[in-house]
N, C-alpha and C positions, 0 to 999 in steps of 0.2 A: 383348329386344324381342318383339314378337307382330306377326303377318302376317293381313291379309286378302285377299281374292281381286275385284276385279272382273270382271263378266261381259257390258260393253259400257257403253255410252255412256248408261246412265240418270240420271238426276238425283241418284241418292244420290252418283254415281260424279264428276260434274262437282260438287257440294258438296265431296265428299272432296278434289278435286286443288285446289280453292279453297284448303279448309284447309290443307292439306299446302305450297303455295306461300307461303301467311301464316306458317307454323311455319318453314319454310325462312328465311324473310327475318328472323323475328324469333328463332330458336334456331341459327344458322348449319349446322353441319357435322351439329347430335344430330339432323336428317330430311334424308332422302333427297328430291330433285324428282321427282315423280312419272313414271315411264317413259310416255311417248305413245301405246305401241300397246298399247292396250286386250285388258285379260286377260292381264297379264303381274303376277309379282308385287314388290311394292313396299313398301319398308321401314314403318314407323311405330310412332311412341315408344310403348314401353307404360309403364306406370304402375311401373315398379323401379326409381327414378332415386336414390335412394342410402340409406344405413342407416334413414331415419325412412319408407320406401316400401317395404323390403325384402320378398319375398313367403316367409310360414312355409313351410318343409320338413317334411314328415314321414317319417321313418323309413318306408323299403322304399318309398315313393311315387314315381315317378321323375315330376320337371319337364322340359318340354321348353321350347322358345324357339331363336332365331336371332343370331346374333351379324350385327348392320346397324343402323347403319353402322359401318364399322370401327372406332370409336371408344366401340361402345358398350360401356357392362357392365351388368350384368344381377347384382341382388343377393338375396339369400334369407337367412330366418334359420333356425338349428335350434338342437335342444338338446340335449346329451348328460346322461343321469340319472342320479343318484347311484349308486354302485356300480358304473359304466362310464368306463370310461379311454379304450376306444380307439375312434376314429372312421373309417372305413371309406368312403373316398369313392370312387365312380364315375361318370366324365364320359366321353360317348363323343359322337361325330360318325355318325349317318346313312351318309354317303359317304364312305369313305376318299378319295377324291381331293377330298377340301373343299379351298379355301384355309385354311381355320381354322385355328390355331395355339393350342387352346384352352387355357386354362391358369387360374386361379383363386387366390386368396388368402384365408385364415381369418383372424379377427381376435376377439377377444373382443365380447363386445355394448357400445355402448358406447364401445367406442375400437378404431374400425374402421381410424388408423394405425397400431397394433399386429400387425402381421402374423404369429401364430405357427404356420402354416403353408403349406406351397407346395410343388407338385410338384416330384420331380426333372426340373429343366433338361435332360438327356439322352432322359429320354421325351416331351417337347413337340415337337410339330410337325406340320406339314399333314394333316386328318385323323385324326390319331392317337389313344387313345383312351387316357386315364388312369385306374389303378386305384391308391390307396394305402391307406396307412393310419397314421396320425398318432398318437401319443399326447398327451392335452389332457385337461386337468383335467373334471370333471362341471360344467356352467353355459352358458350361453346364446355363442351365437356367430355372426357374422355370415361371409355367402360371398361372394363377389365374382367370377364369371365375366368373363371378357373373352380379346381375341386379344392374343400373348403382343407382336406387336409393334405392335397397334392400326394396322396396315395392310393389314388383308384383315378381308372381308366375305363373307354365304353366305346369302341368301334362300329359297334352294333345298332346302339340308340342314340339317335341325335338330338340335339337339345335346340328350340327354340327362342331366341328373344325378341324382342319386338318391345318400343315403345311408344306413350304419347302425352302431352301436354295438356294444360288445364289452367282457367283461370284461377286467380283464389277466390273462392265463394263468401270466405269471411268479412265484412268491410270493415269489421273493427280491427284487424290485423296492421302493421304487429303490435301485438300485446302479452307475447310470449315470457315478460319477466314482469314485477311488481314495479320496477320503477317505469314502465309504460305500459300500466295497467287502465283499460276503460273505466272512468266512472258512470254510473248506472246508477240512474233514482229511484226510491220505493215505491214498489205496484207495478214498476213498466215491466211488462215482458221483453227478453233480450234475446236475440237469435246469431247464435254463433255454429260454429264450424270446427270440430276437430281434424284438419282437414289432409293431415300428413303425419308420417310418423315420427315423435318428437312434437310436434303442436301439444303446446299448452297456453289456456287463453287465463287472464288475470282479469279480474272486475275490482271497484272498488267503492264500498256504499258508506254514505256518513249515518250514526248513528247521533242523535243529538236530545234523545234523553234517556233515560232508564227503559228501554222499550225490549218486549219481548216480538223476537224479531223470527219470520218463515223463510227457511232458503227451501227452495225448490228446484228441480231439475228433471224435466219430462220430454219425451224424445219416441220416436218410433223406433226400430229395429236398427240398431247404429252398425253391428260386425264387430263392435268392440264395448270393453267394459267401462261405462262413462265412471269419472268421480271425482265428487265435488267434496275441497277440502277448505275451511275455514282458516284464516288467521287475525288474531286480533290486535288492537293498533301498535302494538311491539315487536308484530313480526312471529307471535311465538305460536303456536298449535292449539287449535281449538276443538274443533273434532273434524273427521273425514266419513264419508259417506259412499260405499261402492254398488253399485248393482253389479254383482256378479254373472248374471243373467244375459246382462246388456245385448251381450251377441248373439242371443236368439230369440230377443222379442222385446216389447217396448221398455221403457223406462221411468220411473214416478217415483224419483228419490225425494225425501222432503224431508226437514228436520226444523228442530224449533230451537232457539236459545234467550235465556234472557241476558239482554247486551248491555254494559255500561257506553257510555256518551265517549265517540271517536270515531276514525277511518277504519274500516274493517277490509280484508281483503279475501277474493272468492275465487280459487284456483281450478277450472276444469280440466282435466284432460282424460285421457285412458289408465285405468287401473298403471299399466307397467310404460306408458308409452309407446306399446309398438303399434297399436290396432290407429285405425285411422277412418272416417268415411266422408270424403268432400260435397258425396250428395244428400247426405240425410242429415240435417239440421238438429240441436237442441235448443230445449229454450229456456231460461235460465231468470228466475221471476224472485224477486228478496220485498216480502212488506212488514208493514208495523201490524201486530193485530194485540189486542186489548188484551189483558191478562184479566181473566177472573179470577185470582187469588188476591183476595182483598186485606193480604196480610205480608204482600212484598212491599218490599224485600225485606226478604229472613234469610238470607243463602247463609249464615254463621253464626254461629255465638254471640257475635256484638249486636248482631240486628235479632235475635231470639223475638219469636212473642212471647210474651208471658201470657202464662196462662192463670185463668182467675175461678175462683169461685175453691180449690181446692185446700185441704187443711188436714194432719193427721186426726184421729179420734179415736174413741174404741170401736166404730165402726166403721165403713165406708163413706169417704168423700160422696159429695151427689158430684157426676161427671162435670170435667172442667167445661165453661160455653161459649169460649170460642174458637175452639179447636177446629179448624178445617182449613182445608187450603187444597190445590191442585199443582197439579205434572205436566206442566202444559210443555214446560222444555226437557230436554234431554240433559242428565247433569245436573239439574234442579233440585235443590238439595234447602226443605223447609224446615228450619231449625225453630224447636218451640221450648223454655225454659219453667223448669217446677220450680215454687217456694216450697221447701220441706222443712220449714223452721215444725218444731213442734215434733216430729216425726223423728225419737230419738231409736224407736226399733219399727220403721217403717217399713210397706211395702210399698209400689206401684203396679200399678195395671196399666196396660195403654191398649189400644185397638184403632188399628185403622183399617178403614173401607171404601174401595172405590164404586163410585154412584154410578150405578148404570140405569139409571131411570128415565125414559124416553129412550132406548137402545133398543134395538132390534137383536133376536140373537144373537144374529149373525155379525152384527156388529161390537157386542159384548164381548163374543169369544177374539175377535179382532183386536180390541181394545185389551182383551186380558196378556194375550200375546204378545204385545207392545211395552206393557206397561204390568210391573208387580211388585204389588207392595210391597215396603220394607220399615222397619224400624229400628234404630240403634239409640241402647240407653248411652249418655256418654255421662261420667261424674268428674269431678276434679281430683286429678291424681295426688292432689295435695304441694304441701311447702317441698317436699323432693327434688318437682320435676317442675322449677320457675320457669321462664317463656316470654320470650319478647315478641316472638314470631312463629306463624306455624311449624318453619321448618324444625322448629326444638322439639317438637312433638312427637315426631315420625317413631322414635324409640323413648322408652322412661331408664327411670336410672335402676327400678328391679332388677337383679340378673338371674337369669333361669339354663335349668340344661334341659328341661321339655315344659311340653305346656302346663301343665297341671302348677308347675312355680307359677305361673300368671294366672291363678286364679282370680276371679274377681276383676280381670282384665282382658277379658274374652280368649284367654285361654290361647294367647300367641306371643308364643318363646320367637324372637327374631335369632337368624344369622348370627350377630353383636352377642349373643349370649345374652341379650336384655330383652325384657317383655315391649312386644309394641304398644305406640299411642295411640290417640285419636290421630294425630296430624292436624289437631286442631290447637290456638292459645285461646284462654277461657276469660272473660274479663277480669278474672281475679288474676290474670298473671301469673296462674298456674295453665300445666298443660293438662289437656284433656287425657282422657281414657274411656276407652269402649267397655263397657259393662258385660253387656249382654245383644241379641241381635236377632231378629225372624223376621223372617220374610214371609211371602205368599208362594206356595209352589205352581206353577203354572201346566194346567193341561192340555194335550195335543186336542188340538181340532179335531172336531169329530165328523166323519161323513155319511150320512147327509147330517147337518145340526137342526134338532128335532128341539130344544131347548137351551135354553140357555148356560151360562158355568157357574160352577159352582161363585159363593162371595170369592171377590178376590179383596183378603182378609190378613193382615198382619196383627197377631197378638202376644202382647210380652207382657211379662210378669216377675218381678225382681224385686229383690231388698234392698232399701236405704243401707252404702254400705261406708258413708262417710258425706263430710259437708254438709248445710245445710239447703244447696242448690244441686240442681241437676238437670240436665238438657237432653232432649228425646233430636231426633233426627229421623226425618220422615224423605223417603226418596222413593223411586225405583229400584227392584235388585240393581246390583253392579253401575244402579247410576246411568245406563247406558238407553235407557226408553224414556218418551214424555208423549203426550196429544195433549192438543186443546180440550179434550175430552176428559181428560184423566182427574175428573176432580173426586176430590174424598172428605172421610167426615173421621177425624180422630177424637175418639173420648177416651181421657183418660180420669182416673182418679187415686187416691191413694188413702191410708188407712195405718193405725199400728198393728203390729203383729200381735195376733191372739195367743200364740204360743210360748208360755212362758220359759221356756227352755232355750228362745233361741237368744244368740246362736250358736247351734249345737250342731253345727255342719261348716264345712269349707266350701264356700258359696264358689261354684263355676255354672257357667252357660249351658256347659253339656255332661250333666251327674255321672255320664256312664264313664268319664275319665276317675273317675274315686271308687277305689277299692274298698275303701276301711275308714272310716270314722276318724278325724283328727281332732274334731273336736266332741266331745261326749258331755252327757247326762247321766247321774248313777241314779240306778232303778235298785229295786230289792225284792229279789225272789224270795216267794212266802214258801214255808215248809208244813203243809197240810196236813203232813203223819204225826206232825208235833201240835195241831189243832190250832195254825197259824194261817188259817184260809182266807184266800182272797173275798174278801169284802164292798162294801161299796166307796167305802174310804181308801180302797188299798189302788185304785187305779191308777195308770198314768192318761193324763190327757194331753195328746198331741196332735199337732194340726199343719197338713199341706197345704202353706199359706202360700207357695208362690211356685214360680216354672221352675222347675228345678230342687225344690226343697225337699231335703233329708233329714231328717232326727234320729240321732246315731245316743245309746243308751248303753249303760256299762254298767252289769252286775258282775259280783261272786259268784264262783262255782258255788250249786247248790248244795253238793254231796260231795266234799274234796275225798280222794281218795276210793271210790268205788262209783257204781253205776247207781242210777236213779231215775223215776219216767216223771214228768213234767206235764203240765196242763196250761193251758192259753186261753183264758177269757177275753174275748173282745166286743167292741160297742163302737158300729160306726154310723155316724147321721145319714142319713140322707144329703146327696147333692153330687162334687161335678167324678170327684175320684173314687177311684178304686185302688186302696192304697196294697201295698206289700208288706208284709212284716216279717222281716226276716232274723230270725237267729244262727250267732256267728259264733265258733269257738275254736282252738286252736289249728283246724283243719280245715277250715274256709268256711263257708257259707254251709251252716248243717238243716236249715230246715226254712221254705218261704211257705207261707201261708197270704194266699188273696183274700181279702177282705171286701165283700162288696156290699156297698154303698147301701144303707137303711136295714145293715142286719146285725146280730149279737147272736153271739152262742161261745162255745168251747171247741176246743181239739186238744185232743191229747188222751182223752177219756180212757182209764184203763176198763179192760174186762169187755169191752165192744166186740163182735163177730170178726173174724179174720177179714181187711179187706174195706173194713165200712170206717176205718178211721187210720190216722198214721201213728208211726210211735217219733215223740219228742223224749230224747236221752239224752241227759248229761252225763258223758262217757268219763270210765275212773280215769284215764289217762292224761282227760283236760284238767287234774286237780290244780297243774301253776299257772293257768291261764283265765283270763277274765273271760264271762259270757256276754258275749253282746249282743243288742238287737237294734236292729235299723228299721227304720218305718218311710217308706217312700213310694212313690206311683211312677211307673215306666210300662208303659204298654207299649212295643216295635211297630205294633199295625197302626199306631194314630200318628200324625204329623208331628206331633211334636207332645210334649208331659203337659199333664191335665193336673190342677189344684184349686182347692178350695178354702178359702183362709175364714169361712163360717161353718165349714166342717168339722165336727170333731171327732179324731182317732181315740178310743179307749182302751186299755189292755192292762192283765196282770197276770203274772206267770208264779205258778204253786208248784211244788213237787208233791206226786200225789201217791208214791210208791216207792221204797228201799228196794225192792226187787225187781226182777224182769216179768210182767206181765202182758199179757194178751194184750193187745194182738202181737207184741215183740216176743222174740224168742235171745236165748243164749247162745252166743255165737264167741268161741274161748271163752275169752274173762268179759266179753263186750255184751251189752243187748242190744239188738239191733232189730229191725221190720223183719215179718218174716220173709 
């Protein structure tokens, strides 16, 4: 619409509000009632009332006009001329605090319900001031300005459009779908254009042996978020890759994959598709580079290495030799298999480490950032859970209502009310299952880096907990990091368990889910008032053979029916833990004692100074309940649980008084600390 100005009560000005009441009554809402107080301004219809009224644009001319009354649109025609593709439109507002909501629609000439362009919905709104740029065939076209919800108005602040034309800078255009996608050979650099909004460019590279393959995508300051998505020769999703960044500074996406043999397809465009930049170029670079893992392909159980040199015995295997392999891709997933024939109460040990030898700090903390170890034990879930296919695997046939039922299964109760699988089929035709699982925890860059990071270090430690095979899985956390760089050295080995009691625990991944002993050992409290004292024969020996291990122990009340104080001899080697020893009786956990590593002594000692020892009681009240004691290492400050399966835990527990003695006192019928 277009505005005039009165400048008091003259006769043109009482004509005008004549007309303007007659248009009002006979055009409803398309004119505004004239405002009363003279010299103010006031809408009226201009002559752009729809495609046969349209006013020409000209290229780099900018049109101005007013959006009033909210309901108006305001039409224009332009042309784009042969040899030019892209259209370049800018609409701005005067005032950033307008109500306007400007916003506009292209349509061919002609058939102006054809709408084949329109801003991004996310830049519209109050004020705001739109800049894009459209790809649209050369030939005539109609524009349609208006507010985006046709209820606001602005007399005040007028709105600018203007546009102009552009060749396409792409010359591999169009290649905007997969079926006329560019093919592009390995090594060439390729310079393309995201060059409108909506452009997306397709490539397509043969892959033609087992090759572990570099996509890259490097770009100066584009205005938009570039990102390159992968798909492999079925069309189906391989990974995607975004710089989030994009639009405020350069770009150097690159990722790695190792490819099987076919046509692979490489998607660029903008994050959402709206951002666009026809002058600033990317370049888009796919080669073969040499895997140094000398042990691909292992990506599954079927292609497993085997590992050699390992054997149960009474002591430790010497580490398996040749264990190593690298993360060169992202998703990269090196699977390596144990013989555990022999190994009928076994452990394993595994360790792995990423080599940063020739690295610079700065490059290490780089690399650890990228890339963090992981290891997952996987065993065979047995005849339960047969498999023809991975997909049988995703859940087992266990049913659980929390995790703690999937024990021994990494401790994840699914949705299904069933413990999850691996997601893997095992060569036996059974389905896999996660055992156990650690990772490397990853630390923030430090500024300035003075040093290098700590090992970037995955260590696991588990029971033989069935079969006589079992498969380690070595990756990145989440799978989602790889570099050419990323190579590691995994040694594992394996051993029977020292501890003849097991197993005397309900083996899970993470101890702190068990409350209470399910499976137990019966010990025997000595009675030292009856000259039944602990001896050197009278010990128990027990040992933190692996991550996670617990020895859960079930005596008789010493003293059924009344109170009694207790004494704790213990005896522990030297080496990696610090174990706990805790005594347990009808009212939870009554008494932990630390044990640290290369000492022996007592607790419990009656007749000691108030203060320089505890009191251990067997209360009269726990006479129908058993006393148990649990022996285990959890320290919150360390990564993860410390053990040692050539440690030995020793202990024996006496009662060494019918009465309440020092330093306990009588508290009712009870004895308790003072």
């Amino acid at each position: 619409m277009r505005t005039f100005t009165a400048y008091g009560p003259s006769l043109t000005h009482y004509r005008s509000v004549l007309c303007l009441l007659l248009c009002a009554a006979a055009c409803g809402d398309d004119a505004m009632m004239p405002d009363p107080d003279f010299g103010q301004n006031i809408c009226q219809q201009d002559n752009s009332l729809g495609p046969d009224s349209a006013e020409a644009l000209v290229a780099g001319t900018p049109a101005t006009g007013f959006i009033c009354p909210n309901i108006d649109e305001d039409w224009f025609t332009l042309d784009i001329p042969t040899g030019q593709s892209l259209l370049r439109i800018n609409l701005s507002i005067d005032n950033a605090r307008s109500p306007i909501e400007a916003t506009y629609s292209i349509a061919p000439a002609g058939s102006p319900e054809m709408s084949v362009a329109i801003p991004d919905e996310d830049e519209i709104g109050p004020g705001a001031n739109l800049r894009d740029t459209h790809c649209l065939e050369p030939g005539a076209y109609t524009v349609v300005l208006r507010d985006q919800g046709a209820d606001a108005e602005d007399i005040r602040n007028a709105y600018e459009l203007s546009f102009s034309t552009l060749a396409e800078p792409d010359t591999f255009e169009p290649n905007n779908e997969d079926t006329s996608a560019t093919t592009i050979g390995m090594g060439a650099p390729t310079t393309g254009f995201i060059s409108c909004r909506g452009d997306v460019d397709f490539y397509q590279f043969e892959v033609t042996g087992q090759d572990a393959v570099r996509v890259a995508l490097d770009a100066a300051e584009l205005g938009y978020e570039p990102q390159v998505t992968l798909f492999d020769p079925a069309g189906e999703l391989v990974l995607t890759e975004v710089n989030a960044r994009g639009a405020l500074g350069p770009t150097a996406l690159s990722f790695e994959r190792q490819l099987q043999p076919g046509t692979y397809t490489v998607r660029v465009s903008d994050d959402n598709e709206q951002g666009s930049n026809a002058e600033v170029p990317y370049t888009l670079t796919i080669g073969v580079f040499e895997d140094p893992d000398t042990n691909e392909p292992n990506d599954g159980p079927l292609e497993a290495t085997m590992l050699t040199g390992l054997g149960c015995g009474a002591g430790w295997s010497a580490f398996s030799e040749n264990a190593a392999g690298a993360l060169v891709t992202a998703a990269d997933n090196d699977w390596f298999e144990i013989d555990l024939s022999g190994c009928a109460n076994g452990i394993i040990e595994a360790e792995a480490t990423l080599n940063t030898t020739g690295l610079t700090a700065q490059e290490a903390w780089e690399l650890q950032a990228r890339v963090q170890m992981s290891i997952t034990l996987v065993r065979d879930a047995g005849p339960a859970d047969p498999c023809d296919e991975d997909e049988d695997c995703v859940v087992l046939t266990r049913t659980c209502e929390e995790n703690i039922d999937c024990s021994g299964l990494l401790e994840a109760c699914q949705l299904e009310g069933r413990c999850g699988g691996a997601g893997v089929c095992l060569p036996t035709n059974t389905c896999g299952a996660n055992q156990t699982f650690r990772a490397y925890t990853p630390q923030g860059i430090p500024e300035p880096i003075v040093e290098p990071p700590p090992p970037n270090t995955a260590l696991l430690s588990a029971p033989v907990l069935s079969s006589q095979r079992a498969w380690l899985r070595v990756s990145d956390f989440q799978a989602n990091g790889g570099d050419p760089r990323a190579r590691y050295t995994l040694r594992v080995r394996v051993r029977n368990d020292p501890d003849g009691f097991e197993a005397d625990n309900l083996y899970t991944s993470d101890p702190r889910l068990i409350d209470e002993g399910e499976r137990v050992s019966p010990y025997t409290i000595h009675d030292c008032t009856a000259g039944d004292c602990c001896g050197g024969g009278d010990f128990v020996t027990a040992h933190i053979g692996y991550d996670g291990d617990r020895d859960y122990f079930m005596g008789s009340h010493p003293c059924e029916g009344r109170n009694c104080m207790l004494r704790l001899h213990y005896q522990v080697d030297a080496g990696d833990a610090s174990p706990i020893l805790r005594l347990t009786t009808s009212r939870g956990p009554w008494y932990d004692a630390l044990l640290e590593p290369g000492t022996s002594g007592t607790i419990g000692d009656v007749g000691r100074p108030e203060g320089e020892d505890q009191c251990i009681v067997a209360a009269a009240d726990q006479d129908l309940m058993p006393f148990d004691l649990s022996l285990f290492h959890f320290d919150p400050d360390e990564p993860g649980f410390l053990w040692d399966a050539d440690q030995r835990v020793r202990f024996c527990l006496e009662v060494t008084s019918n009465d309440c003695v020092a330093p306990c006192i009588v508290a009712g019928d009870e004895c308790r600390q003072r």
